[in-house]
N, CA, C and O atoms as a GROMACS GRO file, in nm:
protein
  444
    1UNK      N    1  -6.086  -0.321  -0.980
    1UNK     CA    2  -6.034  -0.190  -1.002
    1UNK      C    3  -5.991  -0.129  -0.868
    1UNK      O    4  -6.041  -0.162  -0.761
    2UNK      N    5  -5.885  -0.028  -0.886
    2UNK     CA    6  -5.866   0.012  -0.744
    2UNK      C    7  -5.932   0.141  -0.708
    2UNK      O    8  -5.943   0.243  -0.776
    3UNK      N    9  -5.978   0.114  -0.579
    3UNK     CA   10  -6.041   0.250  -0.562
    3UNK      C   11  -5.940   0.334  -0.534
    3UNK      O   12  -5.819   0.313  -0.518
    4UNK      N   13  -6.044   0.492  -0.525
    4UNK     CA   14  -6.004   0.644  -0.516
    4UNK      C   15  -5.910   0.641  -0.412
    4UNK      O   16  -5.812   0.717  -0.409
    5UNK      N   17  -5.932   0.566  -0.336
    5UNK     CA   18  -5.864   0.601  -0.187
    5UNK      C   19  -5.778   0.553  -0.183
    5UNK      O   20  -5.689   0.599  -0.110
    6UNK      N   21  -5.756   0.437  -0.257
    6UNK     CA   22  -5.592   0.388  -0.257
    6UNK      C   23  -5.462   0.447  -0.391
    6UNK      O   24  -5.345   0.418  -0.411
    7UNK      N   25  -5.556   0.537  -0.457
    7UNK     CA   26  -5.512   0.598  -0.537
    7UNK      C   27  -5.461   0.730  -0.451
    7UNK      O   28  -5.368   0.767  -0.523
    8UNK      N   29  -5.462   0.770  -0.404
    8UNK     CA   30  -5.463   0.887  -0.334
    8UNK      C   31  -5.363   0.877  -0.236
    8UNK      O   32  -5.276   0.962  -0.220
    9UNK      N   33  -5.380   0.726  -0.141
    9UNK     CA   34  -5.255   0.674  -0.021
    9UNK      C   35  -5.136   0.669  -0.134
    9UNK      O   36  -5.032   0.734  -0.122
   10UNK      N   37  -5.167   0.580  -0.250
   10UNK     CA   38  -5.055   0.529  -0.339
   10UNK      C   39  -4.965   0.733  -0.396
   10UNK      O   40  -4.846   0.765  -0.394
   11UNK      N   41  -5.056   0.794  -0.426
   11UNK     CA   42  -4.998   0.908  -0.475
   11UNK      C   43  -4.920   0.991  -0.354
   11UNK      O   44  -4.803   1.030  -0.367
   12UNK      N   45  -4.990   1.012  -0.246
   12UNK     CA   46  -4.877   1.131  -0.156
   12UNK      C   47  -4.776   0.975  -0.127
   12UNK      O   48  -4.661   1.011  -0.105
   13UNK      N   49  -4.788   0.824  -0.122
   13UNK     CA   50  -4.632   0.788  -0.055
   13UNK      C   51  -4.566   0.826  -0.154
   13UNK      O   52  -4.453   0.870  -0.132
   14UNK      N   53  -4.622   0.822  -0.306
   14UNK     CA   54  -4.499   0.837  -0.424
   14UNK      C   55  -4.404   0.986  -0.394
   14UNK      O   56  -4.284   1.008  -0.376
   15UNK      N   57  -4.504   1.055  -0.399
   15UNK     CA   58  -4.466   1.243  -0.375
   15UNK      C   59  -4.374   1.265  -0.258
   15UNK      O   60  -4.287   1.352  -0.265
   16UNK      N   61  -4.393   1.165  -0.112
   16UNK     CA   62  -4.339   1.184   0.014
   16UNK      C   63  -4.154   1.087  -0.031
   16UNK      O   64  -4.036   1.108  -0.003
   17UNK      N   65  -4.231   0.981  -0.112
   17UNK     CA   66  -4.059   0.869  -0.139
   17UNK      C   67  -3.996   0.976  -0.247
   17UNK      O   68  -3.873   0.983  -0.241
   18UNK      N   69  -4.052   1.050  -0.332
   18UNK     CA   70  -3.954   1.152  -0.377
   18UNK      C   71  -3.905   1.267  -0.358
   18UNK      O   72  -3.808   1.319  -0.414
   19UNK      N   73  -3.988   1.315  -0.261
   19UNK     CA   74  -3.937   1.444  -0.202
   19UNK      C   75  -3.787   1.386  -0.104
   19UNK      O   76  -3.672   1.428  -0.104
   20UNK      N   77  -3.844   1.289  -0.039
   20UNK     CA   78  -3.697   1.231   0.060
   20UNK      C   79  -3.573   1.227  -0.014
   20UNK      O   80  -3.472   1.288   0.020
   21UNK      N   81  -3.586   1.130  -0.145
   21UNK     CA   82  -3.488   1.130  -0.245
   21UNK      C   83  -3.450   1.262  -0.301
   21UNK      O   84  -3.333   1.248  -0.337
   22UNK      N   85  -3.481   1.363  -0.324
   22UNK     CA   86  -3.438   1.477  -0.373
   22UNK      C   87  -3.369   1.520  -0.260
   22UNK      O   88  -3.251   1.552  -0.275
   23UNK      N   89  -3.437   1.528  -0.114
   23UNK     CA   90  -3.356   1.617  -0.001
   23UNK      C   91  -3.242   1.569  -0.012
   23UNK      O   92  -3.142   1.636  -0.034
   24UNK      N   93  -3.246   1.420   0.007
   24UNK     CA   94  -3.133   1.360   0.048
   24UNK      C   95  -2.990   1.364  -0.068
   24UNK      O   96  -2.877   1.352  -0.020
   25UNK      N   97  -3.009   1.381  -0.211
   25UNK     CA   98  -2.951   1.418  -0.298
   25UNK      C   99  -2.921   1.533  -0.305
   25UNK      O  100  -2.806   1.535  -0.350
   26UNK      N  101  -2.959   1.641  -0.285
   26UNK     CA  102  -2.907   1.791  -0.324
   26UNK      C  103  -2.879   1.846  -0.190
   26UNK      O  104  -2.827   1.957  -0.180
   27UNK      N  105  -2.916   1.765  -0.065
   27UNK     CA  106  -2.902   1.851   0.072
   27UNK      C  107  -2.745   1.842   0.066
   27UNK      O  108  -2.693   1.731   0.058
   28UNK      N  109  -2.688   1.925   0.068
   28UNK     CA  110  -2.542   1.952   0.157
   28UNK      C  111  -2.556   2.016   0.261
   28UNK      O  112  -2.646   2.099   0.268
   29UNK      N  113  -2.460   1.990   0.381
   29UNK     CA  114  -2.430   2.108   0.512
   29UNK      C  115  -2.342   2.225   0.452
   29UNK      O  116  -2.273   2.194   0.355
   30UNK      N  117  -2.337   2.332   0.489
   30UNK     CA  118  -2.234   2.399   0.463
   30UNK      C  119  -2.139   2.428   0.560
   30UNK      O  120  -2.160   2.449   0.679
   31UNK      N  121  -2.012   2.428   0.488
   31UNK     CA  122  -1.860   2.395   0.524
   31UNK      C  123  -1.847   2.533   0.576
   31UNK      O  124  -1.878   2.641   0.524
   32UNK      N  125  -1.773   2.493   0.736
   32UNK     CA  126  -1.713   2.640   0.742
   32UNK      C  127  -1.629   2.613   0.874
   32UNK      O  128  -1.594   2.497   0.894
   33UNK      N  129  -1.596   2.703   0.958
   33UNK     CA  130  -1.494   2.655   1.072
   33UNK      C  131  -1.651   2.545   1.169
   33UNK      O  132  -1.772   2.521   1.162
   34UNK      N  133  -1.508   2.510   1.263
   34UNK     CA  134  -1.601   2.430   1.303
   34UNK      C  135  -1.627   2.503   1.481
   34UNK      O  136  -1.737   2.478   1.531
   35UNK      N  137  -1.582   2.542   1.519
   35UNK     CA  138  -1.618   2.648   1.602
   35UNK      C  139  -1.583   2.755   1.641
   35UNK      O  140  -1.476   2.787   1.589
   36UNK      N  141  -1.631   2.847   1.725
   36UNK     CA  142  -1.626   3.001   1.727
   36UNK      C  143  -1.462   3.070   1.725
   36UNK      O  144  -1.405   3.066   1.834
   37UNK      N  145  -1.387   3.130   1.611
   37UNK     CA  146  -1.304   3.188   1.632
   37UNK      C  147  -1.291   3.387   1.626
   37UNK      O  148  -1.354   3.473   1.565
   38UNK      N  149  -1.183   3.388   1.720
   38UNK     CA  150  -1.193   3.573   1.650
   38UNK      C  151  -1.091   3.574   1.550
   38UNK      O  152  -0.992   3.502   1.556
   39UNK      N  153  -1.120   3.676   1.435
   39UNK     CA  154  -1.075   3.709   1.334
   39UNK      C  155  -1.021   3.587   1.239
   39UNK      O  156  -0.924   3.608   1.165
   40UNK      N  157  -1.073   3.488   1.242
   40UNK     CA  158  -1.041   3.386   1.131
   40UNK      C  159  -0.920   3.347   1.081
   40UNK      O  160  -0.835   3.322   1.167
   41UNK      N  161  -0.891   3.335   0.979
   41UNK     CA  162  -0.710   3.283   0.954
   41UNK      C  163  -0.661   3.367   0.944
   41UNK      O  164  -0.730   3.453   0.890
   42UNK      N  165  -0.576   3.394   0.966
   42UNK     CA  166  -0.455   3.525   0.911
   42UNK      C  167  -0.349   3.397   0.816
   42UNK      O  168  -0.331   3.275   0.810
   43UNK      N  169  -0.293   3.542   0.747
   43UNK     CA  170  -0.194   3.541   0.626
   43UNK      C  171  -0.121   3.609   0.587
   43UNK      O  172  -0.149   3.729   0.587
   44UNK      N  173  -0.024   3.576   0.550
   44UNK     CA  174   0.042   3.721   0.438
   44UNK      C  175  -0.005   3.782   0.348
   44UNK      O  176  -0.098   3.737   0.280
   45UNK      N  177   0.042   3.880   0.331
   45UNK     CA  178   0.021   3.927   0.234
   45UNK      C  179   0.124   4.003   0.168
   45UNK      O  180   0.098   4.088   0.083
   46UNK      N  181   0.261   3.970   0.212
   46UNK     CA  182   0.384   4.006   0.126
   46UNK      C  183   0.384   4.191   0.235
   46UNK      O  184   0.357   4.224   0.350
   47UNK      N  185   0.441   4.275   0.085
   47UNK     CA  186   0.468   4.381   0.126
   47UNK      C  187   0.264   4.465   0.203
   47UNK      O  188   0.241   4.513   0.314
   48UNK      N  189   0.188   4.450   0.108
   48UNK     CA  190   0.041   4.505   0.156
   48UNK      C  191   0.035   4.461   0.339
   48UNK      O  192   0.024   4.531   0.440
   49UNK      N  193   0.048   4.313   0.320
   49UNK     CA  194   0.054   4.288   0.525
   49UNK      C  195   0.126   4.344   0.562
   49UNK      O  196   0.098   4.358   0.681
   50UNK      N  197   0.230   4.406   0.537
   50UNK     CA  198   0.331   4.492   0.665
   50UNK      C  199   0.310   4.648   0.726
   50UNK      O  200   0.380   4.723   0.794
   51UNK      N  201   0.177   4.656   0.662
   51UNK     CA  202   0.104   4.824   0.662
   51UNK      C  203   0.070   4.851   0.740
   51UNK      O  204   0.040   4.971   0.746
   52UNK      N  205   0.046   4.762   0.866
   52UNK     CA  206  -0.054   4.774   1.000
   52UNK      C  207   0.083   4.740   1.093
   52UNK      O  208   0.033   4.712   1.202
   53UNK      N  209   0.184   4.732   1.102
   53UNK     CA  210   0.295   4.651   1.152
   53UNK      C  211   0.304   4.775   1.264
   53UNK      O  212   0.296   4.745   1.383
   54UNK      N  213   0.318   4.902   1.229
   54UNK     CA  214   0.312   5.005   1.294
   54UNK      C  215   0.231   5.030   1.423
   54UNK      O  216   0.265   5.066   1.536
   55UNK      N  217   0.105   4.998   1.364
   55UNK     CA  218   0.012   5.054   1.483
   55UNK      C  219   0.018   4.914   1.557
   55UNK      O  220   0.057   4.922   1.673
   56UNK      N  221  -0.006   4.818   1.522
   56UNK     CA  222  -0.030   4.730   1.590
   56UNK      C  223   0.064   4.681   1.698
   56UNK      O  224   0.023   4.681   1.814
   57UNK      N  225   0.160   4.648   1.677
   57UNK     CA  226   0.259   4.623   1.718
   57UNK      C  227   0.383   4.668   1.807
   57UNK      O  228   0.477   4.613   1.864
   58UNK      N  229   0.332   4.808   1.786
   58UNK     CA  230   0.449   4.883   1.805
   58UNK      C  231   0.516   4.900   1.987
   58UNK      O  232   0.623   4.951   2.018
   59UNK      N  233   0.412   4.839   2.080
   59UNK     CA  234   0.407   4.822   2.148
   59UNK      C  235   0.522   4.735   2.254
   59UNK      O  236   0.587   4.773   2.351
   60UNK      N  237   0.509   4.590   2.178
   60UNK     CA  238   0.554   4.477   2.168
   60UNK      C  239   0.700   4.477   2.123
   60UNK      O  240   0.795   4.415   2.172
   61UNK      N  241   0.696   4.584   1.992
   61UNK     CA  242   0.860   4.590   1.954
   61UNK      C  243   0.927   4.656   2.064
   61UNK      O  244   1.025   4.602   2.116
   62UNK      N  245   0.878   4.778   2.106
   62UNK     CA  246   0.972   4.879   2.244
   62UNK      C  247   1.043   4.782   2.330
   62UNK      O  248   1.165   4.774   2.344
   63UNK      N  249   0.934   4.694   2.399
   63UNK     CA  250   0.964   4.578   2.506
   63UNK      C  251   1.100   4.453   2.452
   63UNK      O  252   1.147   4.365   2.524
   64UNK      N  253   1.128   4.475   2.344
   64UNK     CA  254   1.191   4.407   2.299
   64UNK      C  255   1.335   4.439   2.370
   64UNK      O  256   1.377   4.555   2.363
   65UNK      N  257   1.408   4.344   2.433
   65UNK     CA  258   1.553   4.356   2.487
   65UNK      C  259   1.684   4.270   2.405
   65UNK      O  260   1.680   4.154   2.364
   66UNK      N  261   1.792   4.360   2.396
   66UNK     CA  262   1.921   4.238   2.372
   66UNK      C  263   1.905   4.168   2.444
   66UNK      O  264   1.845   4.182   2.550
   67UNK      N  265   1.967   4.056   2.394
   67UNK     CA  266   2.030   3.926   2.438
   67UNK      C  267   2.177   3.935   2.430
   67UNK      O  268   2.247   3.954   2.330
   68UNK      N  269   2.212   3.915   2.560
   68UNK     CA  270   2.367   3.917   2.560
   68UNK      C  271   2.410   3.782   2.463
   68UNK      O  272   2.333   3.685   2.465
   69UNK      N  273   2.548   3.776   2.368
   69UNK     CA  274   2.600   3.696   2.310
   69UNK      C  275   2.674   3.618   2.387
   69UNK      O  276   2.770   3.650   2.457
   70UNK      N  277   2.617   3.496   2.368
   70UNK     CA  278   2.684   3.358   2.434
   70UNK      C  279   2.761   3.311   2.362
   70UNK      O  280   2.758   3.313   2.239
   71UNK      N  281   2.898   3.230   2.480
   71UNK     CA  282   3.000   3.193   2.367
   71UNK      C  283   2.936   3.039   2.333
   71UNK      O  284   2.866   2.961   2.396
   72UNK      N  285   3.006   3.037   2.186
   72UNK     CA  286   2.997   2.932   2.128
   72UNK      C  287   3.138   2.843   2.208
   72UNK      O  288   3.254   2.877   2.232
   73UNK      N  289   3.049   2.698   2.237
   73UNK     CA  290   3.158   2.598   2.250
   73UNK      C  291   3.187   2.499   2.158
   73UNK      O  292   3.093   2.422   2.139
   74UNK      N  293   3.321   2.469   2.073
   74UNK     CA  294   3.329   2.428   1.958
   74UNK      C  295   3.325   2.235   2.046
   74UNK      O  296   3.367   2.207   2.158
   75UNK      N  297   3.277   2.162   1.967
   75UNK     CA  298   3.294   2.066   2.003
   75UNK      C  299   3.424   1.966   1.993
   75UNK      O  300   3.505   2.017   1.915
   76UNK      N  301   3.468   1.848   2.042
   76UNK     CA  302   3.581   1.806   2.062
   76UNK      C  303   3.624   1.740   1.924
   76UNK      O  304   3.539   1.682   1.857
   77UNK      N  305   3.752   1.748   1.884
   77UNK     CA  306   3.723   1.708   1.756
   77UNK      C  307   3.753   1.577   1.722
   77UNK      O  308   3.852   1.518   1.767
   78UNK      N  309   3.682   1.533   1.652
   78UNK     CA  310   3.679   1.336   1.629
   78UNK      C  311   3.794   1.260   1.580
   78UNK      O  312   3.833   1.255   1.463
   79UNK      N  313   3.836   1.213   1.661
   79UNK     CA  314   3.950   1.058   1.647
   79UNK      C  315   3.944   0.967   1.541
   79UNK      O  316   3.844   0.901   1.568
   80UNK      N  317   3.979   0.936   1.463
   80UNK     CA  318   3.956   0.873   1.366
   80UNK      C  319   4.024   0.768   1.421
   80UNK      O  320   4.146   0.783   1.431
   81UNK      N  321   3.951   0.616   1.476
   81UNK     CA  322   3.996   0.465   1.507
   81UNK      C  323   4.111   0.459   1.396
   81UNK      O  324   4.108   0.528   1.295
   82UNK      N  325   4.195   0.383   1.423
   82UNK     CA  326   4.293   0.327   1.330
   82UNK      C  327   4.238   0.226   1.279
   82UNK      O  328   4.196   0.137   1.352
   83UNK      N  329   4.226   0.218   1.133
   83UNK     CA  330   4.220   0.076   1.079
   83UNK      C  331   4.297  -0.083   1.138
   83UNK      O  332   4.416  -0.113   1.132
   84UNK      N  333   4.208  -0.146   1.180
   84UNK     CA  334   4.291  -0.307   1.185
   84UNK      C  335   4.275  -0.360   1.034
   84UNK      O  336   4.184  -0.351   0.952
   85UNK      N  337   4.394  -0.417   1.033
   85UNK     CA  338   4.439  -0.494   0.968
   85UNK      C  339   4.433  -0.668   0.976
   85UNK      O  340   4.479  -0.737   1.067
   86UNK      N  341   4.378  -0.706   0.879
   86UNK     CA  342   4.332  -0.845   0.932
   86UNK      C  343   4.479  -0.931   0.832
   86UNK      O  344   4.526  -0.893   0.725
   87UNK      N  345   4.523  -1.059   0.920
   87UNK     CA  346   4.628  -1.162   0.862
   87UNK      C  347   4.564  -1.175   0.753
   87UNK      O  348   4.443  -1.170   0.733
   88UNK      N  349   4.662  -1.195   0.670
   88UNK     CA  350   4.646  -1.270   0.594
   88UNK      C  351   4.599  -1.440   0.585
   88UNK      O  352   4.660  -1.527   0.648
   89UNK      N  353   4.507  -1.463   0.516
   89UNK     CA  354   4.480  -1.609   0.569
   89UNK      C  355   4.558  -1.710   0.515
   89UNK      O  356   4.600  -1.676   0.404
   90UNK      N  357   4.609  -1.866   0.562
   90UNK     CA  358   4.697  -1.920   0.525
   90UNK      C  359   4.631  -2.007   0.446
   90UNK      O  360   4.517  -2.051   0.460
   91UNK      N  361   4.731  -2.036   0.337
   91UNK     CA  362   4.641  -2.129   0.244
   91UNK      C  363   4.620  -2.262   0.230
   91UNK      O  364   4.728  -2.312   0.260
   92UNK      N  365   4.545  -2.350   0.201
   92UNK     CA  366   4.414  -2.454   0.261
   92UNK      C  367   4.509  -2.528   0.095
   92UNK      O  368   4.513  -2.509  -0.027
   93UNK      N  369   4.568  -2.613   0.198
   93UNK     CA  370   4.641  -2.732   0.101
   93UNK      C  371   4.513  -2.849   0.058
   93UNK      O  372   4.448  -2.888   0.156
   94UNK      N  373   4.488  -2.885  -0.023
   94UNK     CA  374   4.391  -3.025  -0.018
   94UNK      C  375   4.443  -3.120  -0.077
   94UNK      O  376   4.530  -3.130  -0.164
   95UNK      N  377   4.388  -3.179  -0.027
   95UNK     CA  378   4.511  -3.352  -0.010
   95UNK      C  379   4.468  -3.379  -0.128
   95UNK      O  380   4.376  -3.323  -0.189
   96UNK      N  381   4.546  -3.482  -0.167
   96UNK     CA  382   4.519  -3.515  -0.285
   96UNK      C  383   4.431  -3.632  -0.289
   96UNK      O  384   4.435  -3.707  -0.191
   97UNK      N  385   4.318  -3.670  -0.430
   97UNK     CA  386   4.238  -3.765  -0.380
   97UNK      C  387   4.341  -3.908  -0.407
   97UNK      O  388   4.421  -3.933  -0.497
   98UNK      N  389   4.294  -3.997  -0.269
   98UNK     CA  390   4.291  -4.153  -0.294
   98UNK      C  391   4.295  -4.224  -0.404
   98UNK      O  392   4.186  -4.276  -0.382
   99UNK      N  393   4.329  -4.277  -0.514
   99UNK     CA  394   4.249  -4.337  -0.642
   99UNK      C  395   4.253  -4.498  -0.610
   99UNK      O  396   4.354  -4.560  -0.575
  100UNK      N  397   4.134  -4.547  -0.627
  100UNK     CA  398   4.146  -4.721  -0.552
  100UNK      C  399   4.122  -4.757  -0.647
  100UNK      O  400   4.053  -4.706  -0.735
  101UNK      N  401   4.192  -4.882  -0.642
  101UNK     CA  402   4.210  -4.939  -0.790
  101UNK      C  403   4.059  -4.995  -0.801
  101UNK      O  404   3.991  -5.011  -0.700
  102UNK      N  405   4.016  -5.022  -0.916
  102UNK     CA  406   3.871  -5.011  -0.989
  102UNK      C  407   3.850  -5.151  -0.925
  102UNK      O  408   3.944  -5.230  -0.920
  103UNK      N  409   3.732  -5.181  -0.878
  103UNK     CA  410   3.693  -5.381  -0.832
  103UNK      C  411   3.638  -5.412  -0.949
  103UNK      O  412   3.579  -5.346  -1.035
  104UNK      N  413   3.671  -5.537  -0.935
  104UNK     CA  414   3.599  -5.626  -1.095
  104UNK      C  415   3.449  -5.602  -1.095
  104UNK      O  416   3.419  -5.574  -0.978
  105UNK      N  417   3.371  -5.599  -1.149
  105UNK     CA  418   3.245  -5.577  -1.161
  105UNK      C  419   3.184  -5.736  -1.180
  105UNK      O  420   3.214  -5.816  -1.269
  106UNK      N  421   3.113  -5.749  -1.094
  106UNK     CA  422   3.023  -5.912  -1.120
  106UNK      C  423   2.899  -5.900  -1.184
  106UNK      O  424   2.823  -5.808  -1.155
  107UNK      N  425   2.864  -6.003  -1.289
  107UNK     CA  426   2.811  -6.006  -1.351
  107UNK      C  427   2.728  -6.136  -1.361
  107UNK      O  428   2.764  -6.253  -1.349
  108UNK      N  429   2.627  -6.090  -1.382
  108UNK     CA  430   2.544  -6.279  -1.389
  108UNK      C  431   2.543  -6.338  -1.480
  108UNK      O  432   2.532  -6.461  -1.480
  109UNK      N  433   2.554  -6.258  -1.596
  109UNK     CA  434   2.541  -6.264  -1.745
  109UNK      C  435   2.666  -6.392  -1.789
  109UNK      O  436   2.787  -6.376  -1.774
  110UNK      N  437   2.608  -6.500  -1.838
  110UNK     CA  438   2.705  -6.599  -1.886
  110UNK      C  439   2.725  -6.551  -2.049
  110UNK      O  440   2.630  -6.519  -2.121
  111UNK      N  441   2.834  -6.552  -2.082
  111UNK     CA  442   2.862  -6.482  -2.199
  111UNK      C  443   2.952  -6.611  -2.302
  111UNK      O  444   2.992  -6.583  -2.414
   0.00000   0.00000   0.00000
């Protein structure tokens, strides 16, 4: 019979091999940036985002200068190669065949 005491080692490894299995099953990390940013993602938000455009910004727009208009240079305009024209090829006479008159055919066969 087994004793108390190995009843007891046998019970907390069972309790310790299932507690591991549970951590290790339901533990997740939680997802999130992966390091320190300020103010997180920005986005649109259509017409609602353009509400702060004022204060924020308004700074940045003043500083804003023309740009004098540069001329456009049109580029040169493309040559179109002339087609070559290839000869015509001349046409490939073939001789006519040889016909040699047929040789007797030998035979061993006494008939």
């Amino acid at each position: 019979m087994i004793s108390t005491r190995h009843w007891i080692i046998a019970g907390g490894l069972a309790v310790s091999v299932h507690a591991g299995a549970f951590y290790a099953a339901f533990y997740s990390v939680p997802e999130g940036s992966e390091n320190v940013g300020y103010q997180g993602i920005e986005f649109g938000l259509g017409m609602v985002g353009d509400l702060g455009v004022a204060s924020d910004t308004s700074v940045a727009q003043e500083e804003v200068q023309e740009v004098e208009e540069t001329e456009i240079i049109e580029p040169d305009p493309i040559v179109e190669p002339e087609p070559v024209v290839e000869p015509e090829p001349e046409p490939v006479v073939e001789p006519e065949p040889i016909i040699e008159p047929e040789a007797r055919a030998r035979t061993n066969c006494r008939t």
